[in-house]
DOSE-836834 format. One record per residue (C-alpha): residue number from 1; residue in one letter; chain; x, y, z. Coordinates in pm, whole numbers, always signed. Example, Ala and Ser with C-alpha at 12.3 -4.5 7.8 and 13.67 -1.06 7.14 Angstrom:
2
1 a A +1230 -450 +780
2 s A +1367 -106 +714
This chain:
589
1 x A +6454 -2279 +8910
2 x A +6151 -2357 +8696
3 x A +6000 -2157 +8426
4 x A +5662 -2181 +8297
5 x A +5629 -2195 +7921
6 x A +5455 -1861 +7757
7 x A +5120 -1945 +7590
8 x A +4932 -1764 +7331
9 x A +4580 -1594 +7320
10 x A +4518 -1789 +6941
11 x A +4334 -1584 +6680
12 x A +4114 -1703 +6426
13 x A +4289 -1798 +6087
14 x A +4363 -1463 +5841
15 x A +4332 -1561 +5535
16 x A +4496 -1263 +5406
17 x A +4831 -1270 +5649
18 x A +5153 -1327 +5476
19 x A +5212 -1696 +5439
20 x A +5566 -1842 +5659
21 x A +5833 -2009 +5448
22 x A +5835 -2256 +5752
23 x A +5488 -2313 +5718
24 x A +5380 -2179 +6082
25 x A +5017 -2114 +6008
26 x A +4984 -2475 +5886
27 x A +4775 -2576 +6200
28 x A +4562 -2200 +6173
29 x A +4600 -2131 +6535
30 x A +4940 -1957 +6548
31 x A +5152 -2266 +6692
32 x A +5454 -2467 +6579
33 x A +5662 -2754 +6725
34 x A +5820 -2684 +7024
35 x A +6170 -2701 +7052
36 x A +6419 -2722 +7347
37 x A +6497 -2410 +7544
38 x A +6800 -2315 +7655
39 x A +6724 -2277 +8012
40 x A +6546 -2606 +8008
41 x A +6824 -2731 +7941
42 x A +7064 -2557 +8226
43 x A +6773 -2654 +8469
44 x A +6851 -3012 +8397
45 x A +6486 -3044 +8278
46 x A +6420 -3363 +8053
47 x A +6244 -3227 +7777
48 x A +5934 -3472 +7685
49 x A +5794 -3311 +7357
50 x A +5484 -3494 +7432
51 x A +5392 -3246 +7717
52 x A +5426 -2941 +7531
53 x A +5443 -3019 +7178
54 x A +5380 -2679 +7028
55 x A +5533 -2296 +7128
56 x A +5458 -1961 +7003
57 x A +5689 -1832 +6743
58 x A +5937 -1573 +6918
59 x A +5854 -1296 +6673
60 x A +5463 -1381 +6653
61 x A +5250 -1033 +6788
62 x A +5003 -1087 +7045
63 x A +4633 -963 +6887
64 x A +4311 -907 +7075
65 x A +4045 -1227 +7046
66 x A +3783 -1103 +6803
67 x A +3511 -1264 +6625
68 x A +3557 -1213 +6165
69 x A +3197 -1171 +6022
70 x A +3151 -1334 +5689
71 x A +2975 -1114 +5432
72 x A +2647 -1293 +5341
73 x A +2638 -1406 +4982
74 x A +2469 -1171 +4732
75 x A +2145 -1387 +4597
76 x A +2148 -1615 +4314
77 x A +1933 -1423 +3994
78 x A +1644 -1611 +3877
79 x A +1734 -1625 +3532
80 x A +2126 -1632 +3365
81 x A +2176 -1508 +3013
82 x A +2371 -1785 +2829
83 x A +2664 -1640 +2610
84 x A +2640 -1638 +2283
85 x A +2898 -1793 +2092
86 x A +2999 -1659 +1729
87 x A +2828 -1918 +1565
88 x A +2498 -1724 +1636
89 x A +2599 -1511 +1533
90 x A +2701 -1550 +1188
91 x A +2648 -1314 +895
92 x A +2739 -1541 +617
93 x A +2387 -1701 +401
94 x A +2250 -2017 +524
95 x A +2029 -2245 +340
96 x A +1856 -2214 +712
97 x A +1825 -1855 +661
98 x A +1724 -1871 +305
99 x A +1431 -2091 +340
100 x A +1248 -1927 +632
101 x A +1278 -1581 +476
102 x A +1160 -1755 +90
103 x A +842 -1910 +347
104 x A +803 -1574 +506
105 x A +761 -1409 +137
106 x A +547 -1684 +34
107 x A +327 -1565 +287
108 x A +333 -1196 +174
109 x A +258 -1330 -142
110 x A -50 -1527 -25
111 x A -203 -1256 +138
112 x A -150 -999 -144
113 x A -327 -1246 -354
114 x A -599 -1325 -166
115 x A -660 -934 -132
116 x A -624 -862 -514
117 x A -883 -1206 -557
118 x A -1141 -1073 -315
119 x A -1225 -752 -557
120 x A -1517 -831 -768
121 x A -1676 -616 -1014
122 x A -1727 -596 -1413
123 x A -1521 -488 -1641
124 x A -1392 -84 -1598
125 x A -1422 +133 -1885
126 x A -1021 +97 -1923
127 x A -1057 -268 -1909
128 x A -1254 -337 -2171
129 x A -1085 -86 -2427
130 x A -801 -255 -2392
131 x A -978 -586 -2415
132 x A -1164 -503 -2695
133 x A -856 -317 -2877
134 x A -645 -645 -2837
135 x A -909 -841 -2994
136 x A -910 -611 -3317
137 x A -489 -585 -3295
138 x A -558 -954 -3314
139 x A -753 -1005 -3600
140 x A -559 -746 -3758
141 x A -240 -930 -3745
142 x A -381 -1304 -3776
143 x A -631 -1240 -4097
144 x A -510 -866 -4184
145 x A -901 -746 -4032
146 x A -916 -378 -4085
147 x A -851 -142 -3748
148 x A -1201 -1 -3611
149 x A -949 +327 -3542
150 x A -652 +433 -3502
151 x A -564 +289 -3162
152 x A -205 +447 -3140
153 x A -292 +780 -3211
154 x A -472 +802 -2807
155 x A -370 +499 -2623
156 x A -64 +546 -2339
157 x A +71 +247 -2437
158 x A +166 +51 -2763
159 x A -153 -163 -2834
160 x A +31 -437 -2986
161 x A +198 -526 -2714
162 x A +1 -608 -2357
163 x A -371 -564 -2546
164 x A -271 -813 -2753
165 x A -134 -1056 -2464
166 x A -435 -971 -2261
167 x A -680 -1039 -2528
168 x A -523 -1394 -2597
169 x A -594 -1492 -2220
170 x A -912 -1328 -2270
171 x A -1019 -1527 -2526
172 x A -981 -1837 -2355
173 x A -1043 -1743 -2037
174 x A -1226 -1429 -2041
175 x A -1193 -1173 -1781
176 x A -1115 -1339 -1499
177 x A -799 -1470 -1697
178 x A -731 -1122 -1794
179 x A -716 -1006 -1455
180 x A -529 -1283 -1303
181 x A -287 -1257 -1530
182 x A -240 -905 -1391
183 x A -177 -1065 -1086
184 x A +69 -1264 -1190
185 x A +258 -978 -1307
186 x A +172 -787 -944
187 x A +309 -1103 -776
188 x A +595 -1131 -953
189 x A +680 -761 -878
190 x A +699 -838 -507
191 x A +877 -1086 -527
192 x A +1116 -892 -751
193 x A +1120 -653 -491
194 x A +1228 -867 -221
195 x A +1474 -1028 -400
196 x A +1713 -664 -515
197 x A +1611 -495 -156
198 x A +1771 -802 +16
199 x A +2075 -746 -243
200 x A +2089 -404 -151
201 x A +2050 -468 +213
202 x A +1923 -766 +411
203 x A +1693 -1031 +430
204 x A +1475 -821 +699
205 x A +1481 -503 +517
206 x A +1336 -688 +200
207 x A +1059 -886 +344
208 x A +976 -570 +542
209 x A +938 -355 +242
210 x A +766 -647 +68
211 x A +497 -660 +315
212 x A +456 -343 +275
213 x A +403 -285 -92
214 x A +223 -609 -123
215 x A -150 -463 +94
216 x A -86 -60 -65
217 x A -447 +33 -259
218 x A -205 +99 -564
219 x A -94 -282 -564
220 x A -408 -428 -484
221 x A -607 -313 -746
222 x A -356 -363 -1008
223 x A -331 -677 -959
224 x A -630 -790 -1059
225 x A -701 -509 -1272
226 x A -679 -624 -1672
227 x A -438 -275 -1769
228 x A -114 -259 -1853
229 x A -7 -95 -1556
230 x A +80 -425 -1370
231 x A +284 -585 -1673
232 x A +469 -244 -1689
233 x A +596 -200 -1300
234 x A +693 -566 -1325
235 x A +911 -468 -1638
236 x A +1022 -159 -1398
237 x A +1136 -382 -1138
238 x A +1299 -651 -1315
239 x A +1502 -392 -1492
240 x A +1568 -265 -1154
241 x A +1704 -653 -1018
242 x A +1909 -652 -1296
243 x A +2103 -336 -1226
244 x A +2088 -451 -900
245 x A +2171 -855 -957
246 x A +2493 -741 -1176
247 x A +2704 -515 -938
248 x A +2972 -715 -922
249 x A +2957 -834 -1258
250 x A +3122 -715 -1607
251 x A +3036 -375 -1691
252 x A +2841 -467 -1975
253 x A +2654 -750 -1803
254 x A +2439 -415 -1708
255 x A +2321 -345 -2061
256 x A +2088 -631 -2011
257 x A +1851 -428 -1832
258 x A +1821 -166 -2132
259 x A +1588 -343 -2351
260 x A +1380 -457 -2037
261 x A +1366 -105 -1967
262 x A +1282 -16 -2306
263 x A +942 -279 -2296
264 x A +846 -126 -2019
265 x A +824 +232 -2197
266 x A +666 +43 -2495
267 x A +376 -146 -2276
268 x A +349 +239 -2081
269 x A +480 +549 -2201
270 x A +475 +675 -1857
271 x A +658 +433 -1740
272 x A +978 +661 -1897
273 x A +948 +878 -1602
274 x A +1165 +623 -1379
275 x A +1442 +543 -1637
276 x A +1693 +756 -1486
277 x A +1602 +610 -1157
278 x A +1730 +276 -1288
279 x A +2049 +478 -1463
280 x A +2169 +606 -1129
281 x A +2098 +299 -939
282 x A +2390 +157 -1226
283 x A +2623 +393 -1053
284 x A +2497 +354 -671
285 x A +2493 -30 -704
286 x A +2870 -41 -897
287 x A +3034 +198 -700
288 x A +3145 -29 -355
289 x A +3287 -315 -580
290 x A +3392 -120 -905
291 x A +3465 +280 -753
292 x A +3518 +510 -1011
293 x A +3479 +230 -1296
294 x A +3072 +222 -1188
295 x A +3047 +569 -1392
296 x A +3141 +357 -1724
297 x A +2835 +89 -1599
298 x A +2570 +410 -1549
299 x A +2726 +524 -1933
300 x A +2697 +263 -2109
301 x A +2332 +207 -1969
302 x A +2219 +527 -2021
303 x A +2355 +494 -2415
304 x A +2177 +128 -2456
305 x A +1836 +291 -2344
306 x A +1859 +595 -2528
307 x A +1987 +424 -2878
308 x A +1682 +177 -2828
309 x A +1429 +417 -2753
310 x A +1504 +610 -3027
311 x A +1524 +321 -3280
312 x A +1148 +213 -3148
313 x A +1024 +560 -3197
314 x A +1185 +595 -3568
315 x A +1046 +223 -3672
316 x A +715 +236 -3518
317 x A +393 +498 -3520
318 x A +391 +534 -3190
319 x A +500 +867 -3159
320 x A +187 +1018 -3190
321 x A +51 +832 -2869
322 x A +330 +960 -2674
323 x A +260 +1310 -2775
324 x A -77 +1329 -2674
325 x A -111 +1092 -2345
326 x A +225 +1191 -2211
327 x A +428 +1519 -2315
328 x A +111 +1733 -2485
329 x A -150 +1581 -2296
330 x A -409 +1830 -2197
331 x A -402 +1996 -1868
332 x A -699 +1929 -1591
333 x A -860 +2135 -1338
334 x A -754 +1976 -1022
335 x A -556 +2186 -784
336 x A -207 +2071 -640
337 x A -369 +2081 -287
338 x A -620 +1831 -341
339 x A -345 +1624 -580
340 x A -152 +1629 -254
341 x A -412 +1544 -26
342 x A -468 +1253 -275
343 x A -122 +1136 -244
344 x A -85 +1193 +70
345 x A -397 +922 +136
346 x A -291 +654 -110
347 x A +121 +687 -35
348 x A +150 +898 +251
349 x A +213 +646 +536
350 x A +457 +391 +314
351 x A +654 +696 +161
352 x A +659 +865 +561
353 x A +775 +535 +657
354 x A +1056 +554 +375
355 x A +1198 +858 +485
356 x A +1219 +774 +810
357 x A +1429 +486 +678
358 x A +1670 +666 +457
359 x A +1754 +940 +765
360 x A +1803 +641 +965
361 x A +2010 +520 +711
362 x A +2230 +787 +657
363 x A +2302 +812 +979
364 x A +2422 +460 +1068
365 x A +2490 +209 +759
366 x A +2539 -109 +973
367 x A +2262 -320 +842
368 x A +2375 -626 +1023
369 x A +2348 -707 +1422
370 x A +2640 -936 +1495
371 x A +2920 -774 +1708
372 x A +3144 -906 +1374
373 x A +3000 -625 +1210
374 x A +3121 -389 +1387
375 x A +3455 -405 +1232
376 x A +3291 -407 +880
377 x A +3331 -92 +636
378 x A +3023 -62 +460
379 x A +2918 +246 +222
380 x A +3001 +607 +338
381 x A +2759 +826 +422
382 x A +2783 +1045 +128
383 x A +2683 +700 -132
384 x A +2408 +629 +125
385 x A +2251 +998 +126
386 x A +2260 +978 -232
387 x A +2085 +662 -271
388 x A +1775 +728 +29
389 x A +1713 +1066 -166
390 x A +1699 +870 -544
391 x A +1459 +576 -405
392 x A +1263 +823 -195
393 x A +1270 +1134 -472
394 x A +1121 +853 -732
395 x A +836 +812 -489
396 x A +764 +1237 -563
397 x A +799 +1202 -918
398 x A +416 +1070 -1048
399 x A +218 +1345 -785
400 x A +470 +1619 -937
401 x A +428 +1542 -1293
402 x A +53 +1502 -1231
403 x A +48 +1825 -1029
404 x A +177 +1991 -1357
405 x A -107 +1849 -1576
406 x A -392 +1902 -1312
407 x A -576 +1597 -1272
408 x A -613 +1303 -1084
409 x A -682 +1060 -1351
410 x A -459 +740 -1295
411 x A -299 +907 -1001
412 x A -342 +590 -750
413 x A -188 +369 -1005
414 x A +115 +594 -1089
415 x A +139 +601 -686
416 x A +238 +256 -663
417 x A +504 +313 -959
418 x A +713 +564 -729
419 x A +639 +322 -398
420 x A +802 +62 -579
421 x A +1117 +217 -563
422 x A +1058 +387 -231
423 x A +978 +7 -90
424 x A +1349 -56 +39
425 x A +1405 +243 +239
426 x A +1023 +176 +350
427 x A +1191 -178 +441
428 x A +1491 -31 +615
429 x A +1214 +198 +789
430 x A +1069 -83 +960
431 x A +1383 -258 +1092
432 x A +1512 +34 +1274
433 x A +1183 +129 +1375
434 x A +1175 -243 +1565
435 x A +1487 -225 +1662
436 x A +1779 -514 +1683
437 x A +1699 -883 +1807
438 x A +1310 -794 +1783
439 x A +1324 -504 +2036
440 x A +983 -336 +1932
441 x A +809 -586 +1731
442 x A +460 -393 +1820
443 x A +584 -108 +1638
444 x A +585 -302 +1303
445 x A +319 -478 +1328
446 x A +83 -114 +1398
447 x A +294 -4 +1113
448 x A +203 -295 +884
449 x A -179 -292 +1036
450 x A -240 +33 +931
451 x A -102 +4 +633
452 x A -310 -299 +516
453 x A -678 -193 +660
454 x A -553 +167 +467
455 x A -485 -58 +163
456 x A -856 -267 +206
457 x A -1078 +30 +301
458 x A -921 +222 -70
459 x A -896 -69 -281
460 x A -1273 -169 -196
461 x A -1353 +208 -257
462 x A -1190 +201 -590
463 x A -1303 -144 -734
464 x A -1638 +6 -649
465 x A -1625 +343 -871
466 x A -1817 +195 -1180
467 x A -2162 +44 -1192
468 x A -2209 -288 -1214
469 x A -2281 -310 -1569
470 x A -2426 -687 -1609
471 x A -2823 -543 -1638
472 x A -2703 -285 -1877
473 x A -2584 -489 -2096
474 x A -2821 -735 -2096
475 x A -3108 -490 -2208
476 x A -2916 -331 -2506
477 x A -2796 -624 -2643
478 x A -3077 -733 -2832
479 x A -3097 -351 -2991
480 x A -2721 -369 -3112
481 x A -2589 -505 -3465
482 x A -2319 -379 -3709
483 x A -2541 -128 -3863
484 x A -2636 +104 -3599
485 x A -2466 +450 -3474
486 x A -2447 +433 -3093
487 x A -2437 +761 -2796
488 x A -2261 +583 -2452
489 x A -2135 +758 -2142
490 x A -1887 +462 -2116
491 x A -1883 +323 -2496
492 x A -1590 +57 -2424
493 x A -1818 -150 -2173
494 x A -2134 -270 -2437
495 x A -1833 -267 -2714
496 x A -1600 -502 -2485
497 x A -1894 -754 -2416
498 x A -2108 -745 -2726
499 x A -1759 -745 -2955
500 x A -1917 -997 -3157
501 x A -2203 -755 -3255
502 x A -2023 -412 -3314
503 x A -1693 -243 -3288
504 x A -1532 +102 -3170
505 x A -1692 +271 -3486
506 x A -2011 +255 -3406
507 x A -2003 +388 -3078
508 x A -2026 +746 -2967
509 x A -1856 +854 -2617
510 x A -1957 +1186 -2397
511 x A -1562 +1355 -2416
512 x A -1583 +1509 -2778
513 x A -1779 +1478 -3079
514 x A -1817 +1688 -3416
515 x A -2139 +1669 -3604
516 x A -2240 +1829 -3966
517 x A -2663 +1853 -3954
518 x A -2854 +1749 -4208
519 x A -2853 +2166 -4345
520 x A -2476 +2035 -4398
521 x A -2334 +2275 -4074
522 x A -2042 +2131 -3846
523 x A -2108 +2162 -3520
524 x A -1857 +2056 -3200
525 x A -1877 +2006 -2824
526 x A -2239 +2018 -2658
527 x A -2376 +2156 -3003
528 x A -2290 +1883 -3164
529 x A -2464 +1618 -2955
530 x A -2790 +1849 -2910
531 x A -2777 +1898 -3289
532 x A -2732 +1498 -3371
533 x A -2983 +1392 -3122
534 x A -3273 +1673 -3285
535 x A -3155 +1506 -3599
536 x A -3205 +1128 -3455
537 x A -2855 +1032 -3520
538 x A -2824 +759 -3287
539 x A -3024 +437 -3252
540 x A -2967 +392 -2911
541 x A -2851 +608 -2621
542 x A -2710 +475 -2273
543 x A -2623 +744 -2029
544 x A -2499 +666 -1664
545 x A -2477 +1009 -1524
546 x A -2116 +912 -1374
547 x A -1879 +936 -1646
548 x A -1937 +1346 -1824
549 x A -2259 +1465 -1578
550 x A -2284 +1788 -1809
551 x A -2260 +1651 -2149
552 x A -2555 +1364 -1994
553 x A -2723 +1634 -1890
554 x A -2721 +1796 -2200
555 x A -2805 +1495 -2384
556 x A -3092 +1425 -2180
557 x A -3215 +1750 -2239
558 x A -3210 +1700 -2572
559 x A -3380 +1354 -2567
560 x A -3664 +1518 -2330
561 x A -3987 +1572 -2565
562 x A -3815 +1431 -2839
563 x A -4007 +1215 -3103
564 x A -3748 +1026 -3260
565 x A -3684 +817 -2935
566 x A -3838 +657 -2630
567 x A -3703 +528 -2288
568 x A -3644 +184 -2294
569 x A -3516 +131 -1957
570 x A -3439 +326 -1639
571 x A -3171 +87 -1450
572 x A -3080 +183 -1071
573 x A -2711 +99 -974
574 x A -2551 +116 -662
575 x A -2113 +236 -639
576 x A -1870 +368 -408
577 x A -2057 +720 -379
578 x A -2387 +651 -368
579 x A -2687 +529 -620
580 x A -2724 +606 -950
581 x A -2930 +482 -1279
582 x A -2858 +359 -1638
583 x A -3119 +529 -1854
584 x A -3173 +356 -2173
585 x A -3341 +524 -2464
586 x A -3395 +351 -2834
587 x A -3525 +503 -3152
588 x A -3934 +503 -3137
589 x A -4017 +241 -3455
């Protein structure tokens, strides 16, 4: 009896079925050697395992033929985002890093030069007092020359200190030198500026801010405007960068900012306003490396300020000065609203920009991108509310205390005091406002746009207030000497440029005067002037209309019809709000 072997429908290989310990599915079609059957055997069959080599496994299940569809492979992206190792992303300083952010700020610097340098005008009223005051501090001190007046009785600022500096450069290299050494100072500032932000934060933050502070109108003009507002915010912020620079340092490494601070009082009083800025940045800066120990740093600060101040008020006569440009000095007319709206124009976007900053701040400290960071403790949120509200309060401090006196006089300068200190958060401002890795780089550069062609548009407008004064002078000088009694809307201009010819005694200016007529009566205020001009009191009279419009009006009035004088020149000037004319009268011979 024969028997036909038993074949298998095969299947296509599973790639998923349970691998055989005897390795059946080695040949993937569900065969193995065959092996002699018992009923081959009783058949007398001779088994030739060259006819059948293979059989189907006794316990292998039959399946259906069926046809496996491979899924199609998903497509290859066009571009593959490389990982990053931690190299990249390291937070520790690099001389790499150091150099392109010191070539980024030489940049800023280069373009808030060249946007101080491109202002061109002669010399502002307030320039050429404290010109021509430095050149009589001068003489006093080198060859003991008698004081024209009493320059420390009304000047905001000790006139030995920056007149006399600014009248040394002046002397060799006249106003220009004046002024650019005001832009050294402005420079120097920024860079300042950069240099504690990045201490406080990061290298992004500080170049933001920079860039920022370097195109403001308030910066601009100052620096290359010969006043001693420039040398006094740079004393500001390098008594800031040492707070700052000395953190981690002895405690009384910090008293080296006191008499820094203390020049910068002497060179402006107002300047006094941000001192406890600086005190509580002792204690803010301390307070991560030295905790409760940082309260001993702000102390012994606040004492090394205090004990010099009040030593250079008890050795000097400066007091008076104090008293009547800073804590009694008269009150104005201008309302808070249009204070404000002043502000607002010259500040408004950097200080906006600042407070944006500080919120953003607050509410996340992480300054740095790498995922390293993440497990970094930085301050708390309490130290970093504190410190957005002192840089950003400082920014509020010059528009309130001006808002108390009522006027506007100064106010763009003592803007860029307060921006100074709101510049970091203003930096911080920008970086979250871009986002990490460069997210929104647009966004800060509109920021920065608007910001400079706001900063060109207002420092062009400024620089532009006062008349060009060059034909002015040019017809009274022949009509000056050392004899004469001079009347002058703007008496500091002809005394600044004809100082070789007359000094601050001879002139008259249109704010206040006191008079006794020749019937021996004193007379003050408009009487005064009408009653000295009947009388032919002056030899020459220069009025610009600009300066006091009612007293020129009144003096004009009084020259009208009178015989004692006759117009010697009627010069037409153009400025920022409109045309105008030097009229020029002399004493009829």
């Amino acid at each position: 009896m024969t028997s036909s072997p038993e074949y298998y429908t095969p299947q296509p290989y599973d790639p998923y079925a349970e691998d055989d310990g005897q390795g059946g599915w080695f040949n993937s079609d569900g065969y193995i050697p065959r092996q002699p059957q018992a009923h081959d055997v009783d058949a007398g069959y001779d088994y030739d395992s060259r006819t059948y080599p293979y059989q189907q496994r006794d316990d292998q299940p039959t399946y259906a033929l069926r046809t496996v569809t491979e899924p199609a492979p998903a497509p290859e992206p066009g571009y593959h985002v490389p990982q990053s190792p931690e190299v990249g992303w390291d937070m520790a300083a690099s001389p790499r890093r150091a150099w392109v952010s010191r070539a980024v700020l030489l940049c800023v610097l280069l373009v808030q030069a060249v946007l101080s340098l491109r202002l061109s005008n002669t010399a502002f009223q307030d320039e050429a007092l404290y010109l021509a005051a430095g050149h009589a501090e001068l003489a006093h001190l080198l060859h003991g020359t008698p004081l024209p007046v009493d320059y420390a009785a009304y000047f905001s600022g000790s006139p030995q200190l920056y007149p006399v500096l600014a009248a040394v450069v002046d002397g060799r290299f006249g106003l220009t030198g004046a002024r650019l050494l005001s832009l050294a100072f402005m420079l120097g500032t920024t860079a300042l500026l950069y240099s504690f932000t990045r201490r406080l934060f990061n290298e992004r933050a500080a170049l933001a801010g920079a860039s920022l502070f370097a195109v403001v109108q308030s910066t601009v003009v100052m620096g290359y405007f010969a006043t001693y507002d420039a040398p006094a915010v740079f004393l500001l912020a390098l008594a800031t960068w040492i707070v700052v620079r000395t953190d981690r340092a002895p405690a009384a490494a910090v008293l080296l900012a006191a008499p820094v601070a203390v020049l910068a009082v002497g060179v402006k009083y107002a300047s006094g306003l941000y001192l406890p800025t600086i005190v509580v940045l002792a204690l803010l800066t301390g307070w991560p490396h030295k905790g409760a120990r940082a309260f001993w740093r702000m102390l012994l600060l606040a004492l090394g300020i205090g004990a010099l101040l009040a030593a250079g008020l008890c050795t000097t006569d400066l007091l008076a000065g104090v008293r009547q440009t800073t804590t009694d000095r008269s009150h104005g007319t201008d309302s808070a609203a249009f204070l404000l709206q002043r502000s607002t124009q010259w500040g408004g976007l950097m200080f906006l920009t600042a407070v944006g900053g500080a919120l953003s701040y607050v509410r996340r400290g992480r300054m740095n991108e790498s995922p390293l960071a993440l497990r970094l403790t930085g301050p708390g949120r309490r130290r970093r509310a504190l410190l957005g509200l002192v840089l950003c309060g400082t920014a509020l401090l010059a528009p309130a205390y001006q808002m108390h006196l009522g006027t506007v006089v100064s106010l763009f300068k003592h803007v860029g005091f307060g921006l100074l200190f709101a510049a970091p958060m203003a930096g911080v401002g920008v970086t979250r406002l871009i986002g990490a890795h460069f997210r929104y780089p647009q966004l800060g550069i509109m920021l920065w746009t608007a910001t400079l062609c706001l900063g060109i548009s207002q420092a062009d407008w400024r620089y532009g207030v006062w008349p060009d004064s060059t034909k002015m002078i040019k017809v009274v000088a022949p009509h000056v000497d050392r004899k004469g009694h001079y009347l002058a809307s703007t008496p500091e201009v002809p005394v600044y440029y004809l100082r070789d010819r007359t000094s601050h005694r001879q002139w008259q200016g249109v704010f206040a005067m006191e008079y006794t007529d020749r019937r021996g009566r004193h007379r003050t205020g408009d009487a005064a002037y009408r009653s000295a001009v009947r009388d032919g009191e002056f030899d020459l009279i220069v009025l610009d209309g600009l300066t006091n419009p009612r007293v020129d009006a009144v003096v004009a009035g009084a020259v009208r019809g009178n015989p004692h004088y006759r117009l010697l020149a009627d010069l037409p000037f153009r400025n920022s709000s409109g045309t105008g004319h030097y009229r020029i009268w002399t004493k009829a011979s």
